[in-house]
C-alpha positions in Angstrom: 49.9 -44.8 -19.9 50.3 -42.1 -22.6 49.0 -44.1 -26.1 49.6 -41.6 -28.7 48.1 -43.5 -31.5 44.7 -43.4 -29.5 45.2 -39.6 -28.9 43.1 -37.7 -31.7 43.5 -33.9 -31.6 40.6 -31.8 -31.1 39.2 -28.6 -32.9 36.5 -26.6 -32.8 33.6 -25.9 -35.5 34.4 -22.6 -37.9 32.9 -19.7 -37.2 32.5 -16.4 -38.5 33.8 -14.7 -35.5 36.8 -16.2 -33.6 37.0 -15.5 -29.6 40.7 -16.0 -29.7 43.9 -16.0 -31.5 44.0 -20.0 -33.3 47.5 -20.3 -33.6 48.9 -22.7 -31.9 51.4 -21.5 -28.5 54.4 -23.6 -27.2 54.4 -27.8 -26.7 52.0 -30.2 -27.4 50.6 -32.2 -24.4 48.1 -34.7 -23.8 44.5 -33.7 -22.2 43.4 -37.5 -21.8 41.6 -37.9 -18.4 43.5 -41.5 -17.6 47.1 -39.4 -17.9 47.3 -38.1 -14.7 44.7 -40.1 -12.8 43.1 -43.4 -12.1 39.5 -43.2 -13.3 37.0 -45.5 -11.7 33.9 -45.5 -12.4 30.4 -46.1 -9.9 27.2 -46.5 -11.1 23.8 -47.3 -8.8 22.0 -50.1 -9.3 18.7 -48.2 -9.7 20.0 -45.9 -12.3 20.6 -49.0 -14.3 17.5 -51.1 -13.8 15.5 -47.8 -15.0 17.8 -47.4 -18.3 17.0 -51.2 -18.9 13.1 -51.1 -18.4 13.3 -47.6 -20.4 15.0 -49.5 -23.2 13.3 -52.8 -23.1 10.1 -51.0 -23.8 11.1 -48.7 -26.6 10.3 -50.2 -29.7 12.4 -47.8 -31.6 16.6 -49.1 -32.1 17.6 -46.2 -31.5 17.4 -44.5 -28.3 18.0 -41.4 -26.9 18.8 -40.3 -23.3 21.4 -39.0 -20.5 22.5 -40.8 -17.4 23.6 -37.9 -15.2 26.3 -37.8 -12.5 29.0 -36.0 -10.5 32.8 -36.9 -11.2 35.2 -36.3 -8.1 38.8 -36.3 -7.2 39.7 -39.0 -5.1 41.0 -37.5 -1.1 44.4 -38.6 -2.2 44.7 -36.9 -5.6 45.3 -39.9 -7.7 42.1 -40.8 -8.7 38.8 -39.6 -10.0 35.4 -41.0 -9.3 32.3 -40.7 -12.3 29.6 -41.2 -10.4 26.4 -42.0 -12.2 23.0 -41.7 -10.0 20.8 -40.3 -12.3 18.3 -41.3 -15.6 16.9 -38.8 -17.7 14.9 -40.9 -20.2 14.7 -37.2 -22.9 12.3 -35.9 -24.6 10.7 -37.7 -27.7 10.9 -34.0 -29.6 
């Protein structure tokens, strides 16, 4: 399940002051979620009917706002669950 051309390294912004040595120490490896686990993902209805009336009456194309959640490992260690249950619809400022 490893898709290397998908994989895009990550770095962080400069600064003036680093908090640790940069080099890079011993082999690369992949830090994609779906490597070791099965994600699946559960999302309640409610949240989703209030994202769509929230949209549907913003006349703006652009929107911005959060859907919270918690995200679990599954009992038997193979799997993790994202569970969204939450709409935060943000602040216009």
């Amino acid at each position: 399940r490893f898709v290397p051309k998908r994989m895009v390294p990550f770095s962080f912004p400069l600064s003036k002051c680093a908090l640790w040595d940069p080099v890079p120490m011993g082999d690369v490896i992949g830090a994609h979620i779906t490597y070791y686990r099965n994600p699946r993902l559960s999302l309640v209805e409610k949240t989703l009917r209030l994202a769509y009336r929230h949209a549907k009456q913003n006349e703006k194309k652009s929107l911005s706002c959060f859907l919270l959640g918690t995200l679990a490992v599954d009992e038997d260690g193979e799997g993790i669950t994202l569970t969204i249950d939450r709409f935060d619809p943000g602040r216009e400022v």
